[in-house]
NUTI-403192 format. One record per residue: x, y, z of N, C-alpha, C in turn; residue in one letter. Coordinates in steps of 0.02 Angstrom, whole numbers. Layout:
BEGIN
[lolo [X, Y, Z], [X, Y, Z], [X, Y, Z], A]
...
//
This chain:
BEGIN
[lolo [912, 11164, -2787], [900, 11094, -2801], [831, 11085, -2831], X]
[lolo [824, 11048, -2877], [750, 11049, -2918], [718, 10983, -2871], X]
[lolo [659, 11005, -2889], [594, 10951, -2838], [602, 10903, -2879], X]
[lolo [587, 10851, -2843], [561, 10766, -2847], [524, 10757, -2853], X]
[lolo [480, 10741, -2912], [409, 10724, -2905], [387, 10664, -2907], X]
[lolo [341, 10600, -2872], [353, 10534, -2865], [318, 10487, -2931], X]
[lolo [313, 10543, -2976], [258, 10517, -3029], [280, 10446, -3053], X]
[lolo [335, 10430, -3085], [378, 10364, -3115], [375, 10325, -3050], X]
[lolo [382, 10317, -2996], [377, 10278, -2960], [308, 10240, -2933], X]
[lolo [259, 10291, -2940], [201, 10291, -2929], [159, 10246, -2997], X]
[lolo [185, 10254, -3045], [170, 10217, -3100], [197, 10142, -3088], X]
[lolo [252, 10148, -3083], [281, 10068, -3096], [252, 10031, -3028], X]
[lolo [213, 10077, -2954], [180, 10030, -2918], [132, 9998, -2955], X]
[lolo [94, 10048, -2987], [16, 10037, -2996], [41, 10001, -3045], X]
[lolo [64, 10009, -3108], [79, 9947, -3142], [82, 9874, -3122], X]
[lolo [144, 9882, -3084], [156, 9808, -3045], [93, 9785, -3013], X]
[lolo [58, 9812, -2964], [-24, 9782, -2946], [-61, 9765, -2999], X]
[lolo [-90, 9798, -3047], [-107, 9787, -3097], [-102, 9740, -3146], X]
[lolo [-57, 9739, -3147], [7, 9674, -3197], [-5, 9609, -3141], X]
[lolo [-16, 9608, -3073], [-32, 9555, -3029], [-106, 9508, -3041], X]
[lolo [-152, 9597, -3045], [-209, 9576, -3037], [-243, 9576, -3133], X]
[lolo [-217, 9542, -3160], [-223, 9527, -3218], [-266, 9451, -3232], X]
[lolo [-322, 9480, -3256], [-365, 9418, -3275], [-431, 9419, -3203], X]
[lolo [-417, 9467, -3164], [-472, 9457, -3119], [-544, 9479, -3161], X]
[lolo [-600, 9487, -3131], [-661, 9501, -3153], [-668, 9565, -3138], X]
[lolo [-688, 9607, -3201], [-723, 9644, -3179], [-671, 9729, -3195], X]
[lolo [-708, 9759, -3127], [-645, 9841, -3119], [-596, 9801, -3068], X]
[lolo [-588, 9736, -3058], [-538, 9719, -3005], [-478, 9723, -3025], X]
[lolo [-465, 9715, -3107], [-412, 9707, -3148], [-411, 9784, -3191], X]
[lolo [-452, 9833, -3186], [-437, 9890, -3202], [-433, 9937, -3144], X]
[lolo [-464, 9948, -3109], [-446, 10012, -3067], [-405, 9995, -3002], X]
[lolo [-339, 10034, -3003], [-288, 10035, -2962], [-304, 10021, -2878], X]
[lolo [-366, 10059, -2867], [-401, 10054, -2779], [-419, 9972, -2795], X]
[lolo [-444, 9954, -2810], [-495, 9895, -2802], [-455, 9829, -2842], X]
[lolo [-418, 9822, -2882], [-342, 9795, -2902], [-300, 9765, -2829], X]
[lolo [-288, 9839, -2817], [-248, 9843, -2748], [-275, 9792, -2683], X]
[lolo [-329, 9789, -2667], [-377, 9773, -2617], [-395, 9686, -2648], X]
[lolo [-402, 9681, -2709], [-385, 9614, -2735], [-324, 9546, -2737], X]
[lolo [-259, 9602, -2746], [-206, 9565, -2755], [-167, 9575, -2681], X]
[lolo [-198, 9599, -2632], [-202, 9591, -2559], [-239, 9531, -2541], X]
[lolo [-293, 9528, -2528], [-330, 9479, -2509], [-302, 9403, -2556], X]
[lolo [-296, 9394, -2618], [-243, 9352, -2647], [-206, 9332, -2628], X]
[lolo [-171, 9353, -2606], [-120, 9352, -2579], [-121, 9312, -2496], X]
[lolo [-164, 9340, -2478], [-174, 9309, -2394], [-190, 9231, -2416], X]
[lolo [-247, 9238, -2479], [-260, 9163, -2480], [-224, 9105, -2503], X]
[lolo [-171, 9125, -2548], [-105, 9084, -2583], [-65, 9081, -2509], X]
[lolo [-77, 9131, -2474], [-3, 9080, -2391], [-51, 9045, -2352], X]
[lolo [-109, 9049, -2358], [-144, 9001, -2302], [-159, 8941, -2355], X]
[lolo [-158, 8939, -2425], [-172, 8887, -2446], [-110, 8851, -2467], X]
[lolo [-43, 8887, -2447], [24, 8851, -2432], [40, 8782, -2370], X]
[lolo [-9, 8817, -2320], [-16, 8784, -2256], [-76, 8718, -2262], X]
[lolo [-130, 8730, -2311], [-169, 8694, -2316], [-168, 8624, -2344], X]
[lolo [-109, 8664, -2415], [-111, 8606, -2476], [-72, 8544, -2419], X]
[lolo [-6, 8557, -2359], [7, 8508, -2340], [-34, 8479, -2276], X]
[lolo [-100, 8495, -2259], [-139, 8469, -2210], [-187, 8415, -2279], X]
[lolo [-194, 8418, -2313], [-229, 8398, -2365], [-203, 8339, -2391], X]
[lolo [-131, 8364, -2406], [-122, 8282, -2428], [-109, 8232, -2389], X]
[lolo [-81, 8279, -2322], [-72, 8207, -2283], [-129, 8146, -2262], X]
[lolo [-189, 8219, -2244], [-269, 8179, -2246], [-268, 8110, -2314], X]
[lolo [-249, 8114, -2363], [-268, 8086, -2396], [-223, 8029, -2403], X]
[lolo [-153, 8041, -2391], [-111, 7979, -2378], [-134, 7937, -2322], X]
[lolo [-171, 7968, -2260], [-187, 7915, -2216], [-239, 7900, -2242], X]
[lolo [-302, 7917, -2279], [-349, 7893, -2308], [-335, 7823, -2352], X]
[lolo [-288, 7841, -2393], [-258, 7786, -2456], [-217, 7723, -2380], X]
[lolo [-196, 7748, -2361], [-165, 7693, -2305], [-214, 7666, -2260], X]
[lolo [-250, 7687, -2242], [-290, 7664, -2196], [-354, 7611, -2228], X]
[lolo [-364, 7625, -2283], [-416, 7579, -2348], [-377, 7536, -2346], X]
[lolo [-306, 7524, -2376], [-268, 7465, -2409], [-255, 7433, -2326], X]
[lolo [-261, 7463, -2274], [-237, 7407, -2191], [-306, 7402, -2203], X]
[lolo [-363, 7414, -2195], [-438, 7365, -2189], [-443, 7315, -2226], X]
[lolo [-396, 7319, -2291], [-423, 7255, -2335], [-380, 7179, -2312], X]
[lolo [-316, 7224, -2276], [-265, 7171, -2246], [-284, 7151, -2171], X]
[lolo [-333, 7174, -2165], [-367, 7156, -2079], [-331, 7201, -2034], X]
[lolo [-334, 7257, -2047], [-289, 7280, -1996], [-328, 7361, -1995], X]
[lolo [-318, 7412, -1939], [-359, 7485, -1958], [-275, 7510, -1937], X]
[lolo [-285, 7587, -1951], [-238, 7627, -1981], [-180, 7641, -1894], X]
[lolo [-234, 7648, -1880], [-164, 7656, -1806], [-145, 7577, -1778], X]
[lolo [-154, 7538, -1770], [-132, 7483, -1779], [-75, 7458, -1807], X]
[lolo [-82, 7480, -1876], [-54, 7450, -1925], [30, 7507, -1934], X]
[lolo [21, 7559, -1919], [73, 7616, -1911], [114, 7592, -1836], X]
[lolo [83, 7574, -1776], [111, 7542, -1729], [161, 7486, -1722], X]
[lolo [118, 7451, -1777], [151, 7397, -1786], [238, 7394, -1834], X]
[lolo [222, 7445, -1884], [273, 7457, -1919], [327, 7496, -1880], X]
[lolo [317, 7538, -1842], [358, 7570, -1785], [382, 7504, -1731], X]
[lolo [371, 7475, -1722], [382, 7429, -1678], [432, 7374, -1706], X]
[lolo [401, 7363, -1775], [453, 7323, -1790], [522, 7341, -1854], X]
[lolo [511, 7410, -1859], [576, 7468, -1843], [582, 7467, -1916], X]
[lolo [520, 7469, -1960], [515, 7499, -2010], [495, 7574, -2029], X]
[lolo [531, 7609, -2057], [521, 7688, -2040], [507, 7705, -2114], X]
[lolo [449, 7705, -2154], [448, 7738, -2202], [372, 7776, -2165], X]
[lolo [377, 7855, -2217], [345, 7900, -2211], [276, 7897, -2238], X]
[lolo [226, 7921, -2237], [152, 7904, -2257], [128, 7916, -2324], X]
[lolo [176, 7962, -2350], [176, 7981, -2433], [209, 7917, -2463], X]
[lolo [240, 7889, -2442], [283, 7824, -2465], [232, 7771, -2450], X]
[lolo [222, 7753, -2391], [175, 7724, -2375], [103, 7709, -2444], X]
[lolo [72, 7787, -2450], [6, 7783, -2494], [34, 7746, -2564], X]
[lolo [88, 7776, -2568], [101, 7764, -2656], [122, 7668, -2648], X]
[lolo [165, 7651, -2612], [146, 7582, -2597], [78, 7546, -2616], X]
[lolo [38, 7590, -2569], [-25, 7533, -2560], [-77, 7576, -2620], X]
[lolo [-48, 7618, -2676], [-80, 7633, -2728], [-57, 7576, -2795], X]
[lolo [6, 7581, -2770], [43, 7562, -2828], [59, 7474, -2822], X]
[lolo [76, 7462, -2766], [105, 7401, -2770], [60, 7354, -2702], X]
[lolo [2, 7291, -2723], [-49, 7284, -2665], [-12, 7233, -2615], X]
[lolo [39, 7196, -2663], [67, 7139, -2619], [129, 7147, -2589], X]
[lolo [168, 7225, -2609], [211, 7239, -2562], [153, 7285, -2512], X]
[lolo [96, 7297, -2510], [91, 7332, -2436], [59, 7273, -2407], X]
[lolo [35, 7225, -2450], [25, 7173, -2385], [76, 7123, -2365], X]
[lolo [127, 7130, -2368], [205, 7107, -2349], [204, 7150, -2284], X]
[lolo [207, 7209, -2278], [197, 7250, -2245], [158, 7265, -2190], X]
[lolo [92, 7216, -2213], [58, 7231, -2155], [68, 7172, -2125], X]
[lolo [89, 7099, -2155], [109, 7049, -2133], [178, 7069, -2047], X]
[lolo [237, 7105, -2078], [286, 7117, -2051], [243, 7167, -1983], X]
[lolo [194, 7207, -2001], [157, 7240, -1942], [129, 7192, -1886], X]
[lolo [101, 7157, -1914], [50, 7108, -1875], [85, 7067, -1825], X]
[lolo [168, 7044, -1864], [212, 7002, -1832], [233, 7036, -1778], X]
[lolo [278, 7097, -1783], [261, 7146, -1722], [246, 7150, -1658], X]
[lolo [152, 7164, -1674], [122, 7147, -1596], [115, 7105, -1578], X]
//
């Protein structure tokens, strides 16, 4: 039986890393060790910044919601209470774009909150 040698396989790894780490700075995007050790650590930071991007926006939907309830007299837990209570259920991404987009349907809204408590 003739030997196996892993050479073709061993290429199309280092390729594929390589081909990953394309456009980095430096020997990060030429040499296979340090490539490797790049499009690793990359990698860790694209799944934690999977987890991040949605801690981020929600921060910012209660930010955008919580500005547009101060101008209607009202602060942000309050005003979410109130809408739970009086058994309006939209979500806080819905919510922001409301009180981005449209000022006198979120103060309808905060009207229907206020009535509520």
């Amino acid at each position: 039986m003739a030997r196996v040698k892993g050479a073709i396989m061993s290429r199309k790894r280092r390729n594929r890393v390589l081909k990953a780490a394309k456009g980095y700075y430096g020997s990060k995007s030429k040499h296979f060790r340090m490539a490797k050790q790049a499009v690793m650590k990359s990698g860790n930071y694209a799944y934690i910044g999977r987890k991040q991007k949605k801690r981020d926006f929600r921060r910012l939907w209660i930010a955008r919601i919580s500005a547009e309830a101060k101008v209607n007299g009202m602060n942000y837990s309050t005003f979410i209470h109130g809408l739970k209570a009086s058994g309006i259920d939209l979500n806080r991404k819905m919510l922001s774009e409301i009180a981005v987009a449209d000022k006198a349907g979120f103060a309808a809204l905060c009207e229907k909150a206020k009535a509520a408590l």
